[in-house]
N, C-alpha and C positions, 0 to 999 in steps of 0.2 A: 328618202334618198340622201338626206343629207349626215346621217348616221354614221354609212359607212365610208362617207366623202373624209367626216372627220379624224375616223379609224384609221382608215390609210394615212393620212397625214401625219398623225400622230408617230406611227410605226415606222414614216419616211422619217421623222425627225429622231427617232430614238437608234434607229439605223446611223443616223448619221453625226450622233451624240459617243454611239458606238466605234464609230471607225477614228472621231477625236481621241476618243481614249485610247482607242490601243497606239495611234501615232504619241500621241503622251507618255505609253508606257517605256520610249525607245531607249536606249541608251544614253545618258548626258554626254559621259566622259567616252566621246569615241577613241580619244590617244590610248584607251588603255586594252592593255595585252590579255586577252581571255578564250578562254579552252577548257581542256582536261588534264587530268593525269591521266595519260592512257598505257592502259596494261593488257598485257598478253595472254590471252584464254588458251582453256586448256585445249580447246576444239580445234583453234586455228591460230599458229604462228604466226609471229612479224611475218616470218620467210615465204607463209602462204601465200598465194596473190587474191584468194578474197579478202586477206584483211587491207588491200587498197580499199572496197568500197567503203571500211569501217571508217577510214581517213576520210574518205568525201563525205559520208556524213558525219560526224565532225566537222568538218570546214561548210558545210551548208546549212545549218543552223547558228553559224554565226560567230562561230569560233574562228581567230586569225593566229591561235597560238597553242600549242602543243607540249605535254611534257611526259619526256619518256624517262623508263626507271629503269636499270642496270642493277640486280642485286648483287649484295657483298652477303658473307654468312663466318656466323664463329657459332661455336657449340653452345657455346655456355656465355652468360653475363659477364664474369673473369675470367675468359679465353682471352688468349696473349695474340694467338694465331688469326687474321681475318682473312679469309677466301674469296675468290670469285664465287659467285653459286651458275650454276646450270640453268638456272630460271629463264636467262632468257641468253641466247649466246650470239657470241660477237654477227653473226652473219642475219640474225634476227634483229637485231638492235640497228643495223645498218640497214637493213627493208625499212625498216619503219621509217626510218631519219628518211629515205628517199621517197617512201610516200607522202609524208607530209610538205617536204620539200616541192615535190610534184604539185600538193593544191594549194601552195604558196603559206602555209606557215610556220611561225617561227617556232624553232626549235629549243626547248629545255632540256638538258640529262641532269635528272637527279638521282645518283646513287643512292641506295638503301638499304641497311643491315637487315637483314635477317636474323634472330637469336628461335630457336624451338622454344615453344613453354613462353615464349616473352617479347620484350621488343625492342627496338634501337636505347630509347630513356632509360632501360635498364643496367646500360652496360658501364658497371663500375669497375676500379678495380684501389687494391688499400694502399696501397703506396706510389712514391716518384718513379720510381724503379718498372711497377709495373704498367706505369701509366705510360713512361716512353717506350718499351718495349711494344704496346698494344699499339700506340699512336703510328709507330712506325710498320708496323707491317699495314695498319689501315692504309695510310700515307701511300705505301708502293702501289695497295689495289687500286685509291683513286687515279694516282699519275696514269697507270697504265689504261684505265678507263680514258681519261682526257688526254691521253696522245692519240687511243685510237680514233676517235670524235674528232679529235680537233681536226681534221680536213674534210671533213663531210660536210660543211656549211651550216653546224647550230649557232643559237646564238647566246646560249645559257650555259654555266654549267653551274650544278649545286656541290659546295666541297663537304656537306655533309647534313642529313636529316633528323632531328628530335634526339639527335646524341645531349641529354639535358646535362650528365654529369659529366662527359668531354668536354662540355662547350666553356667549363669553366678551370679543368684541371690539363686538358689537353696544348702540346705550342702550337698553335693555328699559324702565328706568322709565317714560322716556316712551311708548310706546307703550302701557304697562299704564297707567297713567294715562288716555290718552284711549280705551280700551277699557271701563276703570268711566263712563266718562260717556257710552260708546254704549249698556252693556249692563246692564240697571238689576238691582239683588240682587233674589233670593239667588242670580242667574245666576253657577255659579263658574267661576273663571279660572284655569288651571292651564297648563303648557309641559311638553311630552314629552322628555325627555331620550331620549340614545340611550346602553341600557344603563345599568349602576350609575357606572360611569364619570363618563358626563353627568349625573349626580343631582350625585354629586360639586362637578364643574365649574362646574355654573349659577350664580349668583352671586345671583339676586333670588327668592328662596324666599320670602322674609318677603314681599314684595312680594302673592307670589299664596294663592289659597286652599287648593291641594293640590298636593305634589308629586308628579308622574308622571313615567314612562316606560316608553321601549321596550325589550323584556327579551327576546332575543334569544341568550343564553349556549351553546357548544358542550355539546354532552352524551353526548360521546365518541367515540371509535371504532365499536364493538360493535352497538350499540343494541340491546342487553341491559336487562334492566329493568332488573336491579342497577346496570349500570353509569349509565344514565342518573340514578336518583333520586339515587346518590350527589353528582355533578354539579351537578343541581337542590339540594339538602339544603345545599352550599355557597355555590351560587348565592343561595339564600333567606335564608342566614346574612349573607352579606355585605350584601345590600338592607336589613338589619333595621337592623345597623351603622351604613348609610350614611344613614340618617332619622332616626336614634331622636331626634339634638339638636334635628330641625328644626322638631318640634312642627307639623307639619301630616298631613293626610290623607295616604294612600298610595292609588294608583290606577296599575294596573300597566295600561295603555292596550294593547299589542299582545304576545302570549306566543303563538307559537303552533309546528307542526312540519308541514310536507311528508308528505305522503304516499307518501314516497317513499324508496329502499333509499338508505340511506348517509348519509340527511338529519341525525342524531342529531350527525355531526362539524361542519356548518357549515346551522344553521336558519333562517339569514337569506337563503340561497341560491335564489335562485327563477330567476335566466337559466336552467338548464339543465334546468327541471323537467320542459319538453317531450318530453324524450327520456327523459327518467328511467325508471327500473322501477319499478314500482308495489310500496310497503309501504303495507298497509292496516294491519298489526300495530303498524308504529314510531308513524304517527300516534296507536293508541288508546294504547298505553302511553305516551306522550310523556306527552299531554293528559290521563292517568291521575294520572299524576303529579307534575303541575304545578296542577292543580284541589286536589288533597290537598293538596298543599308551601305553596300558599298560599292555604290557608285558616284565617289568623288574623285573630286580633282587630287585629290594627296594621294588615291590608290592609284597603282601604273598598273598592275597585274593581279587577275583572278583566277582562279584554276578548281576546278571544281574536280573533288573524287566519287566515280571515278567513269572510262570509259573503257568498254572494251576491243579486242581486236575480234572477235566473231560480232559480226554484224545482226545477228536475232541475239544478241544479249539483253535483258529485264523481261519486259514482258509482265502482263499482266498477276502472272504469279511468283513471281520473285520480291525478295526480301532486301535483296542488297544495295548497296549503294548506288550502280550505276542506274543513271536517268533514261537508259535507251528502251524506246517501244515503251513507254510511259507517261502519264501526262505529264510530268514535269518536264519533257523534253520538252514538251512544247510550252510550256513557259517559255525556255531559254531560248528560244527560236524565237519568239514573238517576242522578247527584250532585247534578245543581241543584233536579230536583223532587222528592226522594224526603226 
């Protein structure tokens, strides 16, 4: 009898060894602002009304914060011309903003180029000439973006994403300037760098109210857990580095991993996901360990790419980024809400 007296005992205390842990696993730095990029599926519009339920879940796993993206688009890398794109349209863009609003999160708009064949980092062009030419028709699409936002109740907006060669030839003052007199405080204004790199690079920090960016780091060969956190542990040392002087907010706008075998050597990779083989393992340990790695007090904001507006997005056979119907969703549920 006394066999499985001690059995049970045992298995009571391992249970309850268990439930320490995961209150362990919770969150340290509650102040900080975390969500998604959430983007609009092909299946279902902002303007549909089941992409509300996509918003509540999002906000019930733990997320208090939100970021929506408006695309811009030019043809080519030295196009003068930048456009609104169709991607997602003003009456979409304002669904969303009032769903999230609905389950109480705070709102980002981050605009985003779109180039065919390429992408924002690309877009150069060879002289002054053509650089104010370019800068200024960008310049009119953002304004016009943050006029229409600005009475919707967000609380972000981004004045521009992984533009790497802009961010050092382009006048940012001016444009930041006539963005504080579209978009009235404590509406704050911050620029996505791309990578630590582009923290680096930017040149008008002081100008804005937080520095951000996109943090997109190789994290090996293997995709081993070892070998990944080591990678991230580096990654997160250098980022600490590269702000500590700049005395503003940190907001790490897009961190995220493919679901997919081999993604842990290049995470920024998404042409070829289509084809890809499915690792539903690499995405929950990425995302494991990038939730941990930066959860400090110097980080305000996390954002993970990405989420969608059709609510069965991932899924067991999907390759791509977003963590939905996946286990790595529940990672992020058992870290953000617990």
């Amino acid at each position: 009898m006394r066999k499985p007296t001690f059995v049970l005992v045992s298995m009571a205390i391992m249970a309850s060894l268990l439930v320490m842990g995961c209150a362990g696993d919770g969150l340290k730095n509650q102040q900080m602002l975390r969500g998604f990029n959430a983007l609009q599926h092909k299946n279902t519009g902002w303007d549909d009304p089941k992409s509300r339920k996509s918003i509540q879940q999002l906000a019930a796993i733990g997320s208090n914060a939100v970021v929506f993206i408006p695309f811009l688009e030019q043809e080519k890398t030295n196009s003068l011309e930048v456009r609104k794109s169709a991607a997602v349209t003003d009456v979409q863009l304002q669904a969303a903003i009032r769903y999230a609003r609905e389950a109480g999160l705070k709102v980002t708009i981050k605009p985003q180029m779109l180039v065919p064949g390429s992408w924002a980092g690309a877009i150069n062009h060879a002289d002054p000439y053509s650089w104010q030419a370019w800068f200024d028709s960008y310049s009119k699409r953002v304004i016009e973006c943050a006029r229409f936002v600005s009475g919707q109740g967000i609380d972000a907006f981004v004045i521009g994403t992984e533009l790497t060669h802009a961010a050092r030839h382009a006048p940012w003052p001016k444009l930041i300037a006539q963005l504080r007199e579209v978009l009235p405080e404590p509406i704050v204004l911050t620029y996505a760098a791309h990578n630590i790199e582009g923290v680096k690079a930017f040149p008008h920090w002081q100008l804005l109210d937080a520095v951000a960016l996109t943090m997109y780091p190789s994290l090996g060969e293997t995709g081993t857990k070892e070998e990944m956190q080591v990678y991230v542990d580096k990654a997160v040392e250098e980022l600490r580095l590269a702000v500590v002087e700049i005395k503003r907010p940190l907001w790490v706008l897009e961190v995220g991993m493919p679901s997919a075998a081999g993604a842990s050597a290049r995470p920024w990779e998404w042409q070829s996901l289509k084809n890809a083989k499915v690792d539903l393992n690499l995405q929950r340990d990425a995302l494991d360990i990038w939730l941990r790695a930066l959860d400090k007090p110097w980080v305000s904001g996390l954002f993970i790419w990405a989420w969608y507006s059709d609510i069965t997005s991932g899924g067991a056979a999907d390759a791509d980024f977003t963590p939905q119907n996946k286990p790595a969703e529940q990672v992020i549920r058992r870290y953000w809400k617990s």
